[in-house]
Every structure is written in structure tokens, then in C-alpha cells.
N, C-alpha and C positions, 0 to 999 in steps of 0.2 A: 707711330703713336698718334694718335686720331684723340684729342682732345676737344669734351665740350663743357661748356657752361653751362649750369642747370636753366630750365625755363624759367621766366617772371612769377618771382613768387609773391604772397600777402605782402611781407616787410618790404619787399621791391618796391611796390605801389605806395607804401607809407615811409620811405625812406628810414626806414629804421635798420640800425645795426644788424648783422642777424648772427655772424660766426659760427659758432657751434651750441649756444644755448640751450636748443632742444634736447643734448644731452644730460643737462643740471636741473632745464627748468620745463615740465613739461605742459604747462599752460603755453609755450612761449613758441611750440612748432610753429615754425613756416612753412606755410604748405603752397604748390604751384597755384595759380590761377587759370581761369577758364584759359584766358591768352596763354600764360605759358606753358598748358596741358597743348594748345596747338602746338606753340614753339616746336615743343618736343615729335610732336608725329611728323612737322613739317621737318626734322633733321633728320629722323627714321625715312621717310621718303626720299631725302637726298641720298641717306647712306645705301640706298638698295642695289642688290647685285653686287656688294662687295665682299670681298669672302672675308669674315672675321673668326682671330683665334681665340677673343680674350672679350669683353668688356668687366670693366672693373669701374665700383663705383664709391664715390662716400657713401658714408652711412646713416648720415642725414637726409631726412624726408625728400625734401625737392629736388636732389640727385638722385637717390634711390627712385623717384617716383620719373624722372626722365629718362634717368636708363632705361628703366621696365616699359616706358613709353617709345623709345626709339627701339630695342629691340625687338617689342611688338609690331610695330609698323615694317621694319627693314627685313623682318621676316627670317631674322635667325633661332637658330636652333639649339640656345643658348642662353642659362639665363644670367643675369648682372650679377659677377663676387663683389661682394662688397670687403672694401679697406680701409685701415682706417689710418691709412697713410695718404689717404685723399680728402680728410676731414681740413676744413675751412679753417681760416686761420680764427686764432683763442681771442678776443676782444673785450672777455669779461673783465671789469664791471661795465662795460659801454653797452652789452647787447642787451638789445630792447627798446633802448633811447634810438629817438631821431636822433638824424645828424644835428641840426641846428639845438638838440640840450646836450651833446656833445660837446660841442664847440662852446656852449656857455658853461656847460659847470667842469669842461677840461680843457681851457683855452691853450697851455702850452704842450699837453699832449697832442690836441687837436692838430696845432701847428707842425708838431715832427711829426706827424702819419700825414701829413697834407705834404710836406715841405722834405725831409727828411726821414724818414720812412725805419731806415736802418735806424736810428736811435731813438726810437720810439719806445718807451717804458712805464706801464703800467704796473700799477702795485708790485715793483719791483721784475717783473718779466720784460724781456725784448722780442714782442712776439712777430716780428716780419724776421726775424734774427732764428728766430725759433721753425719757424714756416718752412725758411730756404732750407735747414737742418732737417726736418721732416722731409723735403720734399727728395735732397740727396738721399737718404734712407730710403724712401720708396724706390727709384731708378737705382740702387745699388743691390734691392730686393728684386724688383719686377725684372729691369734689362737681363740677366742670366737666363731668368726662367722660358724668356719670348724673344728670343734670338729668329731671326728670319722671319717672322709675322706679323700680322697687323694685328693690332690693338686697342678699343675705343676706350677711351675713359671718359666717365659722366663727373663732374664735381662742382668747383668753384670760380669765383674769379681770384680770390686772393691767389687759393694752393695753383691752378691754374700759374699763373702768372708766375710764380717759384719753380712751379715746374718748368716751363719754357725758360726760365731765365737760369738756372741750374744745365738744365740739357747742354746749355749751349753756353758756358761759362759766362754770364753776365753778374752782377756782382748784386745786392740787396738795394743798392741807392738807386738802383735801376725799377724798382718795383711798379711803381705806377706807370712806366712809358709804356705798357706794351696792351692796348684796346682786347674788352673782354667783354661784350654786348650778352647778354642771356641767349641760351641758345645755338651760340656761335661756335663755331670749329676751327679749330688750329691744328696744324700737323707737324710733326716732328720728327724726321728721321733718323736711323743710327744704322752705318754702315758696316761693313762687316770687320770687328775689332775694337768700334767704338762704344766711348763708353760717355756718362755723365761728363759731361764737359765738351762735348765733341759732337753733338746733337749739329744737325741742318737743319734750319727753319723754314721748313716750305712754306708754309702758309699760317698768317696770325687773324682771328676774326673775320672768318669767312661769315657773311649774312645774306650772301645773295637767295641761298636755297628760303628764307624768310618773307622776301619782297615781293609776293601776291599777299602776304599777310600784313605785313609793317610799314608797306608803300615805300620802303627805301632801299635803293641799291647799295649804297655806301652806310658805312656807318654813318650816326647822325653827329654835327657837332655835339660836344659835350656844354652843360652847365657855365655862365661865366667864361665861354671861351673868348679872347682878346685879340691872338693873334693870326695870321694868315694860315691857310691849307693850300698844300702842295701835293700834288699827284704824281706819282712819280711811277714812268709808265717806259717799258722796254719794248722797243720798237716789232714788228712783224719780221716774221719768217722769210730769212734768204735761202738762195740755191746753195749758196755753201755753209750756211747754218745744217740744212739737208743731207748733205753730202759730209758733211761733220771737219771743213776745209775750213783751215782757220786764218781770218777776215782781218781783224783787228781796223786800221785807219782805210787798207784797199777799199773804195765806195763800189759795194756790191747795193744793187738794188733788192725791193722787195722782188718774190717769186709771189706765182699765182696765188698761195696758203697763204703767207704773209700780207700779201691787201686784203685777202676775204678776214684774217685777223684786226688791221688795224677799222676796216668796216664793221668788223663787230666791237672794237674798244670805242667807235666812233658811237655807236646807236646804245652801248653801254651809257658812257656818258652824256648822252644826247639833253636829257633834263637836269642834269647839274650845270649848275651856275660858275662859270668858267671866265673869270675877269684878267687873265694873264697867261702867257704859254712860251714855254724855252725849249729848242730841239738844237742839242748835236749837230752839225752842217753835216752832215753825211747823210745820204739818199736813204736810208733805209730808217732813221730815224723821224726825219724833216717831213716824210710822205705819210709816214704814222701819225705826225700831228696836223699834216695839213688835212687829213681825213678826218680828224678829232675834231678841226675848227670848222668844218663846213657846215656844221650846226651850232658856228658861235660866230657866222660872219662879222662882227666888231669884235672880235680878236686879231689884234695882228702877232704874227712869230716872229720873237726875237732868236736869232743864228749865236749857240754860245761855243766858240771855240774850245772850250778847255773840257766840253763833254763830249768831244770824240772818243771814241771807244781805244783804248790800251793802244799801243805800238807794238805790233809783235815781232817787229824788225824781219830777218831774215826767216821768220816762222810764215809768213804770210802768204795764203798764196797754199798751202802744203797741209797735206793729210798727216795726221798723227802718226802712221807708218813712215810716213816720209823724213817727218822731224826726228824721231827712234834714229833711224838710218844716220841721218847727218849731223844729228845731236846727241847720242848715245846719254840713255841717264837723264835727261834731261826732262824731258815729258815726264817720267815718273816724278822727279821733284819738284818740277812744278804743280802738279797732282796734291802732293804731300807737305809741301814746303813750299809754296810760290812766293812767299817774300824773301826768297835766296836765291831765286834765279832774274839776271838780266840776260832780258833778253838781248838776242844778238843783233845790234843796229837800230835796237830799241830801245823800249822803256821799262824801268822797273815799277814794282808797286810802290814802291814809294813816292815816285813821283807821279803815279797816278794820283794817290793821295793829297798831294799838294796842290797839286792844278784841280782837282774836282771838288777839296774843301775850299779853295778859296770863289771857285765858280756857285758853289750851293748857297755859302753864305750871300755871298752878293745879287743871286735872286732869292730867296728870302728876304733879304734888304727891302728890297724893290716891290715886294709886294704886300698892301696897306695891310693896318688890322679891320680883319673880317671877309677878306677876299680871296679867291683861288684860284691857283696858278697850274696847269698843268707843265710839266716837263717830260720830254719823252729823250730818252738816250739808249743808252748798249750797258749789257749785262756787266761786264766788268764797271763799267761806271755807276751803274746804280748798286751792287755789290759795295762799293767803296763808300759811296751814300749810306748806305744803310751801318754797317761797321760804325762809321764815324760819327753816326746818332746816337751811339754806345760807348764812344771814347774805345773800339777796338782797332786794331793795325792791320798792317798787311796781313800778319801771319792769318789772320781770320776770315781770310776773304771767302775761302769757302761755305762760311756760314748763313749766308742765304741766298737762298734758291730765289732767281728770276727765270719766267716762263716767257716767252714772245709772246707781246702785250697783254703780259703781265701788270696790273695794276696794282700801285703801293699808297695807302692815303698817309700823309704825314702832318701831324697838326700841330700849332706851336700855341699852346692852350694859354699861354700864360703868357702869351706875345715872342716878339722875334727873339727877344736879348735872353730868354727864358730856354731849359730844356723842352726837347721837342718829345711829341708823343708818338711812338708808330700805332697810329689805330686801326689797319690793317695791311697787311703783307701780303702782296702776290696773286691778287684776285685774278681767278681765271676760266669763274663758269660760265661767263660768257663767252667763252672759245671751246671748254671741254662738256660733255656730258656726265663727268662725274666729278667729287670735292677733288680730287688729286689734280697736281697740274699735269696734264700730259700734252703739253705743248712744243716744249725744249727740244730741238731737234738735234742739236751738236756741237761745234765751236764756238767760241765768241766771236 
């Protein structure tokens, strides 16, 4: 599932509310602008050559008007169904107001849609409460119908955001963490069996296919931001990443793919402002960021112990046939269940857990409000990272997808002591030639 956010529309530029008004009120459509009429072809240009089964869109103007804009450009043959299970979340009486007569004539509504989201109550409705309920009905209608296909959906950032936070069981208090730029692409998988709740997060707020338009690679800080950003970045491709032999703490070096990767996360980030940097002691990590910093020579890297990559104990070293052989059962639960298997002479997830929450927080500590830290580590550790900016456990680890150097921006909007925001997940078109990651080569 290929999710995008409609392009910049009028109320964008005036910061006014927009929800679904245009169906009540119809002086009150939002229509895209000249920029987010680009937006839109510049996403239809990324999407090309991808075979699609399905786009589905809201039924409001500037979603209708970017699907029909990205389908055009991407050149399928196909035109956008419109649903009305991807209509924007309900805000009436707010829509139409700026933010800022919001916040004065509904100062403690204001504050639970700012602060507290889920308990949010307008003239008696719970409309983020209402959203996520909408958005399960949609994935309980659409997943049956598109089993084995891809599918692009054109919408919003609210339903957006319900939608990814549904897929992948995250709960409504979660609503605002999760970055949703106009324009931008998230993707979401479901494997075969799965269902609402069980979604993969490959990718949240992709913008890069934007950046000859918008001049920025990453998402941009947001409004009022206070606290530090953290990049959180999975190191280059090994031989036995390739070979799908699985590494854990053994220090396998990069392979020849793996530098040409961390050389392209290097010249990715080349013009971000980079005041702080943490790598995993392991070679495959520590080379990924020395390559990062050779265009921030006053960076120095700090070595964090406790972001070495999982202990696979007596798995290490050994092909997935090999472990089957000597661990019967085993690999599949770990597949299925990896917070039930310890490993043998190793570690479990839970103490991954424990040593990589108490290492994240303490560089988040470490780094001021308004500055940014890159950290590069190993997929099972940023895996654990990511979870645990959702308050999720081991059982979840599968839930997001890290690519070899794979970039993740995390921002702590409202300062360190504050929940953090993931403003995107997994960036990886600076390694691939299309939005999907196809970098992943095999083991951790």
C-alpha cells in the first residue's frame, strides 16, 4: 500500500483548518495550488514503471485532483476510485478557521488535539476516535479485495496517519508522531495472512522524489520545534548480509555495495547540519559514519557500546539452512515470535531492549535543543529504536523495515523529556532507483 498525501493546497498556504468542509460547505473547497499541482506530477514521476492494481482516492478536491495528477504523469491505465473511507478527518465547527482562531475561541480543545488527540471532543464527537474507526473499516473492506498487489492511495494527513497507525497496531495517542509532508509517500505492507494490525512500515514520509522542487532532502523542522533531531541511520551492506549468513556482534566489514552505500548516505547528507554522531563499535557501522563525517570534519564519533547489533550466539557465523538443521523450529519462531526465542549463547529481545533504550536515551540527553545528531547502528537495533518510540515490545520487532543505509529522521519537537516524533522512516532513494527499498540484502 503506497500512501500519499495530497499536494499544497489554498487552506495549506493560509493555515486554515480544512477536513472535509467541502462536503457541507461549498464556497469553502480547497483546491491544490500551482506548487501542489507540481507536488503531484513530481510523485506521478517517481511512481513510474511501477505496475499498479488499484488507486483509491478521497473524494475531496485536492486528493481527487492529485490522484488524477499522479496517475497522469505515471502513465497508468487506470483511473482513481474514489472512497469515502479515505475522507479527512470531521473538524466541524473548526473548518475554515486559522489555526491561531482556533486556539482562541477553543483554547481546551485546542490543547487535546495538540496534546492529547484521543480525547479530543467537539460538540459532543471524538473525532481522531472516529478516524481510527473509519480507517480500520477501510483495511477490513480494501485488504480482502487486493491481496498480492500494490496499491496507491491518494488522501490526507489525518486519515493517512490512522491509516498507518491501524495497519500496524499503534493506538490513537500515537496520532501526531508520525510526519506527513503534502505530497509525500509512505508504504505499507501486508504479508501473506496478514491482516489490520499486522502491517510492516517500510517507509513513512518519503520527500526526497520533491527535492529539485522544495530544496530539501529531509523533511523540514517543524513550527516551534525545541528539541534536538536524531538521524538514525543502518549501516552499509556486508558480504554476509549478501550471502543472507547471519552476523549479529561477529565484525564483518563493509563489501564493495556497502561503501558505494554508505558514500551515497554520505553525499545524501552532505548539506545537513550535523553537530553530533554515535556508531555501534563494529566495522560495518563505525565506516558508515566515518564516511557520513568526512563532510562534517568538526564532528567527532563517539563509540556506543550498547548499539552493537543483537547477539545471535551460536546462530552466528550460519545460513538459515544451517540453523533449520541445528535448531529445528527455530528460525520459523523466530520469523513469527522472536520475543520467545533466546538465542543460544546469546541474547534475547528483551535485553536488546534494555541496553538500546537506555543508550538512546542518553544520546538524546547529550544532544542540545536545536542540534542534530546522526547515529548509525544494525537493523535489529534500530528496529528496537523505533518500537520503543511507540512504547511497542519485542513481540513487534518486525514492524519496521530498515534498508542498508537506510535513513530514519526522529525529532523531539517539544524537547528531549517530550514524546518524540518519527518524521520519516527508512529513506532510501538515494541508494535505490525507485520509492520501494530494495536494498536489504539478508541477515542481520
Amino acid at each position: 500500500m503506497v500512501l500519499i498525501r495530497h499536494g499544497e493546497s489554498e487552506f495549506n498556504v493560509a493555515t486554515r483548518v480544512q477536513g472535509r468542509s467541502e462536503l457541507t460547505r461549498a464556497e469553502m473547497s480547497s483546491r491544490l495550488t500551482a506548487l501542489g499541482e507540481q507536488q503531484a506530477r513530481l510523485v506521478g514521476a517517481a511512481l513510474q514503471g511501477i505496475a499498479v492494481d488499484a488507486v483509491l482516492a478521497s473524494p475531496l478536491l485536492r486528493a481527487r485532483r492529485t490522484a488524477e495528477l499522479v496517475t497522469e504523469v505515471a502513465g497508468w491505465r487506470l483511473g482513481p476510485e474514489l472512497h469515502s473511507g479515505l475522507l479527512e478527518v470531521d473538524l466541524a465547527p473548526w473548518e475554515g478557521l486559522t489555526f491561531a482562531e482556533v486556539r482562541d475561541r477553543f483554547p481546551l480543545e485546542y490543547d487535546a488535539w495538540h496534546n492529547r488527540p484521543h480525547e479530543l471532543a467537539i460538540a459532543g464527537r471524538y473525532p481522531i476516535l472516529e478516524l481510527f474507526e473509519q480507517a480500520r473499516q477501510f483495511w477490513a473492506e480494501v485488504l480482502p479485495r487486493h491481496r498480492d498487489r500494490t496499491v496507491v492511495v491518494a488522501a490526507h494527513s489525518g486519515i493517512n496517519r490512522a491509516l498507518i497507525c491501524t495497519a500496524i497496531g499503534l493506538a490513537p495517542e500515537h496520532y501526531h508522531y508520525l510526519g506527513q509532508n503534502n505530497c509525500a509517500l509512505s508504504v505499507v505492507n501486508f504479508g501473506d495472512g496478514q491482516g489490520m494490525g499486522q502491517g510492516q512500515l517500510e517507509a513513512v514520509n518519503l520527500t526526497g522524489h520533491m527535492a529539485p522542487l522544495m530544496g530539501e532532502k529531509l523533511p523540514s523542522l517543524r513550527k516551534n520545534h525545541v528539541g534536538p533531531r536524531l538521524l538514525l541511520v543502518r549501516h552499509g551492506e556486508t558480504q554476509w548480509n549478501r550471502e543472507k549468513r547471519f552476523q549479529g556482534q561477529i565484525d564483518i566489514p563493509l563489501n564493495e555495495r556497502g561503501r558505494w552505500q554508505a558514500e551515497q548516505v554520505a553525499h545524501f547528507l552532505q548539506d545537513v547540519p550535523i553537530d553530533r554522531a554515535f556508531s555501534s563499535p563494529l566495522l560495518r557501522p563505525k565506516a558508515t559514519a566515518e564516511a557520513i563525517l568526512r563532510f562534517h570534519p568538526g564532528v567527532s564519533l563517539t563509540l556506543v557500546k550498547d548499539l552493537q547489533e543483537i547477539s545471535h550466539g551460536r546462530w552466528e557465523g550460519k545460513l538459515e539452512a544451517e540453523i533449520e538443521a541445528e535448531f529445528p523450529g527455530e528460525l520459523a519462531r523466530w520469523q513469527t515470535m522472536p520475543e520467545t526465542v533466546p538465542m543460544p549463547d546469546g541474547e534475547t529481545l528483551n535485553q536488546v531492549w534494555e541496553r538500546v533504550a537506555i543508550a538512546w536515551q542518553e544520546m538524546v540527553a547529550a544532544v542540545p535543543p536545536g542540534q542534530t545528531a546522526v547515529v548509525t547502528a544494525h537493523d535489529a537495533v534500530n528496529k528496537a529504536i523505533l518500537c520503543q518510540l511507540f512504547g511497542l515490545g519485542p513481540e513487534r520487532f518486525w514492524t519496521f523495515k530498515q534498508g542498508n543505509g537506510g535513513v530514519n529522521v526522529v525529532d523531539y519537537v517539544k524537547g528531549a523529556g517530550a514524546p518524540p516524533y518519527l518524521t520519516a522512516a527508512n529513506i532510501t532513494r538515494h541508494l535505490c532507483d525507485t520509492v520501494f527499498d530494495t536494498t536489504a540484502a539478508g541477515a542481520l
